[in-house]
Biopython code that builds the backbone (N, CA, C, O; Angstrom):
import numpy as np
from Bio.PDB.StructureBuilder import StructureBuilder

atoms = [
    (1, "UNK", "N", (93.448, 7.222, 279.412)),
    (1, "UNK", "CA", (93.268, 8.407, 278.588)),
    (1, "UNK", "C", (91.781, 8.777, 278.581)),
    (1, "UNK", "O", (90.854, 7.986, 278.408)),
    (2, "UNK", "N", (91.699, 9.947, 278.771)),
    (2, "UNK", "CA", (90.070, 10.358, 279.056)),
    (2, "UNK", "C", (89.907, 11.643, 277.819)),
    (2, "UNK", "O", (88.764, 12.065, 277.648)),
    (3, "UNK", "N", (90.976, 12.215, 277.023)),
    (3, "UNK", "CA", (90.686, 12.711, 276.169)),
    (3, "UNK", "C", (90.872, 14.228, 276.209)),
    (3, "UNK", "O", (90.605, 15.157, 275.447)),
    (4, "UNK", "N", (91.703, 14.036, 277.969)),
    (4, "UNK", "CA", (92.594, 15.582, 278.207)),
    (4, "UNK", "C", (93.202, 16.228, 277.277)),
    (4, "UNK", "O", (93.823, 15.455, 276.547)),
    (5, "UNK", "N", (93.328, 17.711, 276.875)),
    (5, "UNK", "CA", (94.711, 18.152, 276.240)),
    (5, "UNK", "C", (95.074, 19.364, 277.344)),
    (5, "UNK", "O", (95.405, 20.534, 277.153)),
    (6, "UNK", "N", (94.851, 18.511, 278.716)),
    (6, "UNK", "CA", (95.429, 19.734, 280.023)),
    (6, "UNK", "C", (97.010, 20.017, 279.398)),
    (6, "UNK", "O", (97.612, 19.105, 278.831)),
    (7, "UNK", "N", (97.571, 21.296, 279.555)),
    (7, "UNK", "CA", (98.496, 21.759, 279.670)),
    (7, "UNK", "C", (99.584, 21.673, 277.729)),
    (7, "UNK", "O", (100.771, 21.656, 277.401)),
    (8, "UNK", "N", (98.113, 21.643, 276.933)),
    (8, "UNK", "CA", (98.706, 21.742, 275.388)),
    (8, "UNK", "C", (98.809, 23.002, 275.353)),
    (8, "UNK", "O", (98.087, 23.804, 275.945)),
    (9, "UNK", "N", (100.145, 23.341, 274.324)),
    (9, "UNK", "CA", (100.515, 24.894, 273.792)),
    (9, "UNK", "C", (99.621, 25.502, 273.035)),
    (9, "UNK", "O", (98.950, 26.520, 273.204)),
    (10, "UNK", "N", (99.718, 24.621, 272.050)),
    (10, "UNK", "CA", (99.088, 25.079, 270.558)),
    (10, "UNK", "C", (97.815, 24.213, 269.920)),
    (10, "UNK", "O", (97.575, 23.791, 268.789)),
    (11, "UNK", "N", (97.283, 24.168, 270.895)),
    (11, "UNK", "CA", (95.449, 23.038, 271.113)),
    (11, "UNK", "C", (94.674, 23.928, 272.537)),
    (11, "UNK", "O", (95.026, 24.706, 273.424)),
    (12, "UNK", "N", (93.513, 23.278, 272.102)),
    (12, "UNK", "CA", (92.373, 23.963, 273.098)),
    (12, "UNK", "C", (92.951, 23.327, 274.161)),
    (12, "UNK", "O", (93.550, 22.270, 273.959)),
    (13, "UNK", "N", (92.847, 23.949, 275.631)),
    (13, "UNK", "CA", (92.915, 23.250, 276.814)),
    (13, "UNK", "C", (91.397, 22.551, 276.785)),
    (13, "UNK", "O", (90.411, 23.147, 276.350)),
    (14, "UNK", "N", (91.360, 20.825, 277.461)),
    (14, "UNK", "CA", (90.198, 20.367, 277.818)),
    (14, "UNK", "C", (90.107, 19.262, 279.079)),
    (14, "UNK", "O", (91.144, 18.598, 279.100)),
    (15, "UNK", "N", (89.528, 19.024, 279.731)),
    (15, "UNK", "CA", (90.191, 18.391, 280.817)),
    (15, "UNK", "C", (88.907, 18.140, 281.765)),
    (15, "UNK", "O", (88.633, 18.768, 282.787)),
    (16, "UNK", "N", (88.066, 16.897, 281.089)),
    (16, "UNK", "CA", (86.970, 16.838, 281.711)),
    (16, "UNK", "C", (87.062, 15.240, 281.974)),
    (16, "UNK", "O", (87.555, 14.350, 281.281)),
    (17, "UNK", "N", (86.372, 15.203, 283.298)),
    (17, "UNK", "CA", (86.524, 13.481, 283.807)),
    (17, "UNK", "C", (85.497, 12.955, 283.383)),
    (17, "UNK", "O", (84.632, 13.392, 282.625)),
    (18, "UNK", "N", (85.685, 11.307, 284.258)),
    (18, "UNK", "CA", (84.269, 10.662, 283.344)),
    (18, "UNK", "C", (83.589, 10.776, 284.915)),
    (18, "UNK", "O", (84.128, 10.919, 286.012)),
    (19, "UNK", "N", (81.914, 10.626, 284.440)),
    (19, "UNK", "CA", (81.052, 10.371, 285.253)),
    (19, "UNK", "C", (80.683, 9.158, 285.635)),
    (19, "UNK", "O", (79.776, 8.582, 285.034)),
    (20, "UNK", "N", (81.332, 8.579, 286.696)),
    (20, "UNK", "CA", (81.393, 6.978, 287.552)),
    (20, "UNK", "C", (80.107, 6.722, 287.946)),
    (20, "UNK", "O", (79.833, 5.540, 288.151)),
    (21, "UNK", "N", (79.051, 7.740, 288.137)),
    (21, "UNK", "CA", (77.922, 7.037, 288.524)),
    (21, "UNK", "C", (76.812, 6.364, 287.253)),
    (21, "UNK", "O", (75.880, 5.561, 287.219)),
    (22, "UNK", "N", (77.568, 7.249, 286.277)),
    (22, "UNK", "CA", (76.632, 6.483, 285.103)),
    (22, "UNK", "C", (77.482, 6.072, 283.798)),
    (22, "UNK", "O", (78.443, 6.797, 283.538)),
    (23, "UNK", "N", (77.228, 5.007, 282.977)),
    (23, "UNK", "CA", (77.884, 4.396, 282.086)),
    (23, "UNK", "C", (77.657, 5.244, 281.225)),
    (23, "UNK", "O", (76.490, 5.590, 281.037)),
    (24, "UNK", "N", (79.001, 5.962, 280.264)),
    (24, "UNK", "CA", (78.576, 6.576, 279.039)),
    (24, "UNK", "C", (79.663, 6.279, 278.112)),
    (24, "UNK", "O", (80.497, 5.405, 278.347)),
    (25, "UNK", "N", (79.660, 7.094, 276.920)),
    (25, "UNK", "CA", (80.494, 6.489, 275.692)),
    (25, "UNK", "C", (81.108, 8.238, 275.153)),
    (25, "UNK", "O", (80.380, 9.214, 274.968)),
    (26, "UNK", "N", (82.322, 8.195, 275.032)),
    (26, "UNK", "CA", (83.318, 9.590, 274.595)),
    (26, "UNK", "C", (83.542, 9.554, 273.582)),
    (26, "UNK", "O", (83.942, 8.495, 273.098)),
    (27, "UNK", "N", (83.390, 10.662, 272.822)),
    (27, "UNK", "CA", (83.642, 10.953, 271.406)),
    (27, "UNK", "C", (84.524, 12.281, 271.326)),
    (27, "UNK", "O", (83.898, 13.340, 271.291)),
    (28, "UNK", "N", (85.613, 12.316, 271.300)),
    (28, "UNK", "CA", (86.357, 13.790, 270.881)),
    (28, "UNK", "C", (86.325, 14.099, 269.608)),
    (28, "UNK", "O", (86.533, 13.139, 268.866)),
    (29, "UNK", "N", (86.139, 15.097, 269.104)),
    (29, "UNK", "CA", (85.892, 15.669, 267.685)),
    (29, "UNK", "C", (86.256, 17.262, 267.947)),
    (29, "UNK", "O", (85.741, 18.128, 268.654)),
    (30, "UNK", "N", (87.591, 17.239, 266.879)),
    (30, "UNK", "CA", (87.997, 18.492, 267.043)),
    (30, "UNK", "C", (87.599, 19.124, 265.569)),
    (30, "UNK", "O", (87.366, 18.412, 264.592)),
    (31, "UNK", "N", (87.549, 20.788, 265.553)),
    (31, "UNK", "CA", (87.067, 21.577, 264.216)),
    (31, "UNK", "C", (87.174, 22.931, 264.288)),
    (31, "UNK", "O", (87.586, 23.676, 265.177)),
    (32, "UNK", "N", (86.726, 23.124, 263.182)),
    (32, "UNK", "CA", (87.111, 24.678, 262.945)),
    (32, "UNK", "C", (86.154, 25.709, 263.815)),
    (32, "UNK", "O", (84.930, 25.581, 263.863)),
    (33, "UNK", "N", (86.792, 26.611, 264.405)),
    (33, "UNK", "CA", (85.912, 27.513, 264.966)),
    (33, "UNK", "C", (85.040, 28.403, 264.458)),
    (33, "UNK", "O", (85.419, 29.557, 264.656)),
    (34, "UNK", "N", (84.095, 28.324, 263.923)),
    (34, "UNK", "CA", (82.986, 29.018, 263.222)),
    (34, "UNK", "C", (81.834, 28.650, 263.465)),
    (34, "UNK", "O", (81.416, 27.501, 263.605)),
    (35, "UNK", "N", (80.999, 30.139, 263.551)),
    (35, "UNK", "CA", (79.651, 29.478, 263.616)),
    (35, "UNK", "C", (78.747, 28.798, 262.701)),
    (35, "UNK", "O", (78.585, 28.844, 261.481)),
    (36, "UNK", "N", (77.944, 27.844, 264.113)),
    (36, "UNK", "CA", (77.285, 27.139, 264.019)),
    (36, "UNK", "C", (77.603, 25.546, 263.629)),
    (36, "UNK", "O", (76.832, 24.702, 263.173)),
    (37, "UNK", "N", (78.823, 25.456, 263.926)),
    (37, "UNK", "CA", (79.506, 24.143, 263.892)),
    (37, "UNK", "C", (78.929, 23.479, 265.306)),
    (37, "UNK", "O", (78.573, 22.309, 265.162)),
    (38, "UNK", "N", (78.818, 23.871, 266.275)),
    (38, "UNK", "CA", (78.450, 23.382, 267.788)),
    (38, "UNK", "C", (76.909, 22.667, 267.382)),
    (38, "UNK", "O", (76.437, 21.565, 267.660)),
    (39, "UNK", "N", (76.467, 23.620, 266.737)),
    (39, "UNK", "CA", (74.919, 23.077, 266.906)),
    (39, "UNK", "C", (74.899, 22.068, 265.423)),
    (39, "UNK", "O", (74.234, 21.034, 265.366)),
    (40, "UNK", "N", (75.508, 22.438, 264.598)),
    (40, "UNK", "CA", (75.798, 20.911, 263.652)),
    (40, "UNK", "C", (75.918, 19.683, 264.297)),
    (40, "UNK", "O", (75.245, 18.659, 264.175)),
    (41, "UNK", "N", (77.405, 20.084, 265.391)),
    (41, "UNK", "CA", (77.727, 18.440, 265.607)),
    (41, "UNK", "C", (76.518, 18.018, 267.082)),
    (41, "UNK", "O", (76.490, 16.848, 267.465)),
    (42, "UNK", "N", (75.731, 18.938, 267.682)),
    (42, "UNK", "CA", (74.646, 18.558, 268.596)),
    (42, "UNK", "C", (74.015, 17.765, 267.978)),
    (42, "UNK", "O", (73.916, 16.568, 268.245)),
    (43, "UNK", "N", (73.408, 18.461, 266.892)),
    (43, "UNK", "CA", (72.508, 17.453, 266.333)),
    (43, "UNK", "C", (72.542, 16.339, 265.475)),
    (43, "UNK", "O", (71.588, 15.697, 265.037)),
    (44, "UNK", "N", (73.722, 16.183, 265.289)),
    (44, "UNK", "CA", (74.177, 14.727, 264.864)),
    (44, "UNK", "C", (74.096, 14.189, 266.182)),
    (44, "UNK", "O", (73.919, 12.988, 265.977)),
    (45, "UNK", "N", (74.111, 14.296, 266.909)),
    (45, "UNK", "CA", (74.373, 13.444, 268.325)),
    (45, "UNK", "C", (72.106, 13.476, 268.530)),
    (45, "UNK", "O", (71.742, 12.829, 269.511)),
    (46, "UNK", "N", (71.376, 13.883, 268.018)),
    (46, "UNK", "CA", (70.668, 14.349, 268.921)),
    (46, "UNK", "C", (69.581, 13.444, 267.574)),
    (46, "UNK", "O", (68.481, 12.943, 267.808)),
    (47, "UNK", "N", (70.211, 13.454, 266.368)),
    (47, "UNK", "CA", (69.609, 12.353, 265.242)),
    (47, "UNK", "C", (69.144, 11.039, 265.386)),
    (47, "UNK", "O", (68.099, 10.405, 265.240)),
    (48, "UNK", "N", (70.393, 10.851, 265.751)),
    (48, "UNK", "CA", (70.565, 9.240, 266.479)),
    (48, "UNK", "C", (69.671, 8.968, 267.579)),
    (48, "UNK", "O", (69.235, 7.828, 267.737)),
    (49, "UNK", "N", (69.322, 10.032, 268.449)),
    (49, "UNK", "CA", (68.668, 9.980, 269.680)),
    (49, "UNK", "C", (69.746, 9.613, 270.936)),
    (49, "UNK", "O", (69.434, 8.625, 271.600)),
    (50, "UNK", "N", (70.799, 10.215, 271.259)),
    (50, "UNK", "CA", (71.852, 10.215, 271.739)),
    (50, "UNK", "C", (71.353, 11.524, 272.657)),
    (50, "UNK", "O", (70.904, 12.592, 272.239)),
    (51, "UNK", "N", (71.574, 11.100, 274.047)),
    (51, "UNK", "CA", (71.407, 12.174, 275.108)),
    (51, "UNK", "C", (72.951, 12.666, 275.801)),
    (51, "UNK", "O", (73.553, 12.173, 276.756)),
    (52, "UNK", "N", (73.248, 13.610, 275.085)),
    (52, "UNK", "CA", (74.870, 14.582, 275.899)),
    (52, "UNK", "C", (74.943, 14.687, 277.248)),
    (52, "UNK", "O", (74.546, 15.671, 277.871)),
    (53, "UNK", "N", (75.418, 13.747, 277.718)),
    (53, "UNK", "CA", (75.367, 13.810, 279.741)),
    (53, "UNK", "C", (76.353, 15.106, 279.619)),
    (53, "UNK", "O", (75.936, 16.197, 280.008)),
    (54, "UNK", "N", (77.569, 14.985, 279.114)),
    (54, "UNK", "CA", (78.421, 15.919, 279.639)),
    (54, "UNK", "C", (79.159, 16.378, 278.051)),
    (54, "UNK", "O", (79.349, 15.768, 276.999)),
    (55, "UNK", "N", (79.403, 17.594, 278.472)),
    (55, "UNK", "CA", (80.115, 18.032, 277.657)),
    (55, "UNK", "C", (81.109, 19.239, 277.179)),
    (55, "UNK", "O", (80.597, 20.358, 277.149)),
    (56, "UNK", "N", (82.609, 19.106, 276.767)),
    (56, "UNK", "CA", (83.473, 20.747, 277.293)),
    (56, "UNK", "C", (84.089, 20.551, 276.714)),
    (56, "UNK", "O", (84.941, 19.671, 276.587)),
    (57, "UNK", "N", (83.612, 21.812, 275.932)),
    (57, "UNK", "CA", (84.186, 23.012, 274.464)),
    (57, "UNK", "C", (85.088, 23.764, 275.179)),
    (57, "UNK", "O", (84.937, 24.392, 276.227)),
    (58, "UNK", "N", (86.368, 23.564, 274.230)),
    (58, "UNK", "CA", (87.497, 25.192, 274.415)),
    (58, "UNK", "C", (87.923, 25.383, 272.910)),
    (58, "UNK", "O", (87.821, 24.442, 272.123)),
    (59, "UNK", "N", (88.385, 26.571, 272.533)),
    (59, "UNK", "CA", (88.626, 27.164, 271.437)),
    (59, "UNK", "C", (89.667, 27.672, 271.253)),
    (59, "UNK", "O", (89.698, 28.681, 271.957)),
    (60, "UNK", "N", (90.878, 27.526, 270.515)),
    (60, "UNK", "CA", (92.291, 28.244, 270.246)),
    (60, "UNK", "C", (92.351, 28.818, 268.885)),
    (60, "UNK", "O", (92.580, 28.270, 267.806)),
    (61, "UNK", "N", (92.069, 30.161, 269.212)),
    (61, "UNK", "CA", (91.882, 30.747, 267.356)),
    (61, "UNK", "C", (90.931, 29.934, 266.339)),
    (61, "UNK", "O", (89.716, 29.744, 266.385)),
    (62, "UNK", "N", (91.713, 29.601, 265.587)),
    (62, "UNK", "CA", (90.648, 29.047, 264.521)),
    (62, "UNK", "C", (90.293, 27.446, 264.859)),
    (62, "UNK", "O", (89.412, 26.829, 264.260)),
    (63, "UNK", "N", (90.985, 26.972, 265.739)),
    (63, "UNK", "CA", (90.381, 25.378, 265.913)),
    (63, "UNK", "C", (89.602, 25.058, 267.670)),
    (63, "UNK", "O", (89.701, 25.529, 268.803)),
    (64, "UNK", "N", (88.957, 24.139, 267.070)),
    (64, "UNK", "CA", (88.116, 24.114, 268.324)),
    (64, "UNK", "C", (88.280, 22.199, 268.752)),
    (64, "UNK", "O", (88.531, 21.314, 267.934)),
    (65, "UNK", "N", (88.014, 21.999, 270.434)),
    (65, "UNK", "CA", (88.514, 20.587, 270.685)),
    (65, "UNK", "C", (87.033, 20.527, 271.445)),
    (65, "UNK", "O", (86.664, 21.608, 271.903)),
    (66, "UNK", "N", (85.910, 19.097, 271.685)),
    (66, "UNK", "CA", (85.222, 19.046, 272.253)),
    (66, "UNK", "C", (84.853, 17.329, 272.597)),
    (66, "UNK", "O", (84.742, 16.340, 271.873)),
    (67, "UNK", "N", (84.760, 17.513, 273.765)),
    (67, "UNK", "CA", (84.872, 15.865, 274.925)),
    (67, "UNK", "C", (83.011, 15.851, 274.721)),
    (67, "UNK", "O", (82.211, 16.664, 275.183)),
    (68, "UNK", "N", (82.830, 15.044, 274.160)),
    (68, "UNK", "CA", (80.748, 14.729, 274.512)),
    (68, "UNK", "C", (80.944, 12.792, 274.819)),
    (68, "UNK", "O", (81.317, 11.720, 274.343)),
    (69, "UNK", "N", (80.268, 13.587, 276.145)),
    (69, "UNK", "CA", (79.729, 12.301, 276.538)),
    (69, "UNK", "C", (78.437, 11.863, 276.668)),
    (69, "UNK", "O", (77.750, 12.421, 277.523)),
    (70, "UNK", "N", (77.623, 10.383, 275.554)),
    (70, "UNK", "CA", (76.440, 10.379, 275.669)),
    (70, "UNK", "C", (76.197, 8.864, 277.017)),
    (70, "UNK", "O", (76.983, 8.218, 277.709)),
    (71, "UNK", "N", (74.725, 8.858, 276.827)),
    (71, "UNK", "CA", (73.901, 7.926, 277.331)),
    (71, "UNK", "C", (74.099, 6.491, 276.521)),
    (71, "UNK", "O", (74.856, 5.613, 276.936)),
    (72, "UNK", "N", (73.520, 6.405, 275.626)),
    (72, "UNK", "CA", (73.892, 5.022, 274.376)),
    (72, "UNK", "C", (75.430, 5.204, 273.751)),
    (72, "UNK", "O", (76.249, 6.119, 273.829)),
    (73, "UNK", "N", (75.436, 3.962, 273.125)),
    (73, "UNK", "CA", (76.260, 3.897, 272.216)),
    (73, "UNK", "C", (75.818, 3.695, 271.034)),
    (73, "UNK", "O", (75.073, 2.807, 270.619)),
    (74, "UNK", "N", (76.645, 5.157, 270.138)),
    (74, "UNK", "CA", (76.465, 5.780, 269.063)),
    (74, "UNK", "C", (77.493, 6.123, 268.505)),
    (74, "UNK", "O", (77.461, 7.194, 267.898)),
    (75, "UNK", "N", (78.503, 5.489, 268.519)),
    (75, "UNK", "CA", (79.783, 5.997, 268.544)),
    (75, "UNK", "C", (80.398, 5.666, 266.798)),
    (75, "UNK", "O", (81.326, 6.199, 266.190)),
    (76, "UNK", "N", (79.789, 4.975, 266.530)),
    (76, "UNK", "CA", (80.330, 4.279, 264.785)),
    (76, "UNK", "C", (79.483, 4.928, 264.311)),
    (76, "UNK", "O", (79.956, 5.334, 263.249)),
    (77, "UNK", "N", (78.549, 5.280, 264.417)),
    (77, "UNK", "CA", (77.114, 6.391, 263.558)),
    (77, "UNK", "C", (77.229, 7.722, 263.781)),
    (77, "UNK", "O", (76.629, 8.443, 262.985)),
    (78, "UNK", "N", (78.052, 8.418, 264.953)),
    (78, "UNK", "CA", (78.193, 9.415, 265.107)),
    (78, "UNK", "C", (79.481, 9.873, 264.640)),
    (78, "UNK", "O", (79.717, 11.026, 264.280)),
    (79, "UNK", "N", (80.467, 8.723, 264.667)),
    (79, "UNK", "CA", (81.801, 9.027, 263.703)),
    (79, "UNK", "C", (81.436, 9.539, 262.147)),
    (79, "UNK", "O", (81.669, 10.630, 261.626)),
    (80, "UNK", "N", (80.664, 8.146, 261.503)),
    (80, "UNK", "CA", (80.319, 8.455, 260.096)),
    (80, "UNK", "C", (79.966, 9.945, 259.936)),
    (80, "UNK", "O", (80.474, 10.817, 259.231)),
    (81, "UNK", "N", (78.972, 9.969, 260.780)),
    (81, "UNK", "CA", (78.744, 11.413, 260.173)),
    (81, "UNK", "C", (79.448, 13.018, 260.344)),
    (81, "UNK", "O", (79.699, 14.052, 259.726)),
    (82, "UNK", "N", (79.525, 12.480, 261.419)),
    (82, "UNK", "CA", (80.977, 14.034, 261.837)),
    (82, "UNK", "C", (81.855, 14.012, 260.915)),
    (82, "UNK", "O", (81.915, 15.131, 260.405)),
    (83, "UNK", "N", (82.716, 13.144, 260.350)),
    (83, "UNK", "CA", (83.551, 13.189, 259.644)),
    (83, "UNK", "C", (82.961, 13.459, 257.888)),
    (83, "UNK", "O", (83.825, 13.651, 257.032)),
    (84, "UNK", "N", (82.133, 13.455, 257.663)),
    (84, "UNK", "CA", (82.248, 14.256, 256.435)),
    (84, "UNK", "C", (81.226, 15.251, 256.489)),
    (84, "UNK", "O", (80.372, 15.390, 255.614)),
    (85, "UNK", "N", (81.369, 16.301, 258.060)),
    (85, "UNK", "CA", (81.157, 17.944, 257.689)),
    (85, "UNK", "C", (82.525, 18.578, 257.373)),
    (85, "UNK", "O", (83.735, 18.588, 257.595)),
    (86, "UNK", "N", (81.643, 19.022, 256.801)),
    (86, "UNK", "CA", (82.830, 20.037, 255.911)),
    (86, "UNK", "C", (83.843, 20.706, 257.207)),
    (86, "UNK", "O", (85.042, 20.707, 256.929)),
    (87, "UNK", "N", (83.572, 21.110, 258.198)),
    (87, "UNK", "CA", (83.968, 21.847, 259.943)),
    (87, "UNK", "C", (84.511, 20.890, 260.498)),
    (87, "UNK", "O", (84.706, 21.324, 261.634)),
    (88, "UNK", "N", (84.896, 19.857, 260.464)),
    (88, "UNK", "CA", (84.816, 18.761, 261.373)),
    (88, "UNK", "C", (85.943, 18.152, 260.920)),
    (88, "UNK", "O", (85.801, 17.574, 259.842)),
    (89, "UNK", "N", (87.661, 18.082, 261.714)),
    (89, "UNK", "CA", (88.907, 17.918, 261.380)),
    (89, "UNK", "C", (88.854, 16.288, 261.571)),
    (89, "UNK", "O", (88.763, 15.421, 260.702)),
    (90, "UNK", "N", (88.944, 16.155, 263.049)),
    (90, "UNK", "CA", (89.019, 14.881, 263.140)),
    (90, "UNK", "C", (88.543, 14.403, 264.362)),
    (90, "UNK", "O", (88.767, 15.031, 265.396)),
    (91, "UNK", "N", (87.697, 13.009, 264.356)),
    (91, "UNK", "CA", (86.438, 12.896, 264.924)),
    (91, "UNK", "C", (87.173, 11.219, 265.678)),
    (91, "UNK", "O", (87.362, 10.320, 264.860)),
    (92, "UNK", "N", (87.497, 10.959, 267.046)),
    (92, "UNK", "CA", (87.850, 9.656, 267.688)),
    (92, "UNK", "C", (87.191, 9.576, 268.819)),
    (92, "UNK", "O", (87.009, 10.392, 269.723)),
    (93, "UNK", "N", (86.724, 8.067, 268.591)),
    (93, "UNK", "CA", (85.617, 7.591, 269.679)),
    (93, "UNK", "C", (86.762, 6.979, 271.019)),
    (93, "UNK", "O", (87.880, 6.601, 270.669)),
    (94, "UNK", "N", (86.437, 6.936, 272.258)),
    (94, "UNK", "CA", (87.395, 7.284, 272.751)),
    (94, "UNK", "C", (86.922, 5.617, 273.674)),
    (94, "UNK", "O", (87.670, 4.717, 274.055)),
    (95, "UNK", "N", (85.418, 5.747, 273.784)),
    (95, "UNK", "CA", (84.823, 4.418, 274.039)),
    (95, "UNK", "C", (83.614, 4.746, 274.423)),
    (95, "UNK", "O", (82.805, 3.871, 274.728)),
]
sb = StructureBuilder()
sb.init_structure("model")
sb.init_model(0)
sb.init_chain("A")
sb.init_seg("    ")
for serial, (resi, resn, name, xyz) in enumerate(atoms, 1):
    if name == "N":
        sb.init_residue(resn, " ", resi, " ")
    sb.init_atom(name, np.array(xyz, "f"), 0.0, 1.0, " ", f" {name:<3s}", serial, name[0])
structure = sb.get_structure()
């Protein structure tokens, strides 16, 4: 499981692989589509000092699904905090 929702009805399509040449750590965190939620959950990632190798946003009406993959592992510190923005449904570290 890499954290696809290729070929969901009623969810964002997302469907991004991992990068084999370098070790990183996946966090899916899905939320409400409104601005300035993107650059909220960046910079929780960017607090920590967590560098986003990869990363792919899709949007279905009001909810939004997004695959970030960093450099370190930050994954229990970046949960804590995603999960109590107010925007931020539900937040699983994927590894």
């Amino acid at each position: 499981n890499e954290g696809s929702t290729h070929g969901a009805v009623n969810f964002p399509e997302v469907d991004m692989k991992m990068d084999s040449n370098i070790e990183t750590h996946r966090v899916l965190i899905t939320h409400y589509n409104k601005p300035g939620v993107m650059s909220a959950i960046n910079n929780c990632f960017s607090e920590v000092k967590a560098n986003i190798c990869q990363q792919f946003l899709n949007t279905k009406g009001s909810i939004g699904y997004v695959v970030v993959d960093t450099d370190i592992q930050t994954s229990a510190t970046v949960k804590e905090k995603l999960e109590k923005f107010e925007n931020v449904v539900k937040v699983r570290v994927l590894y």
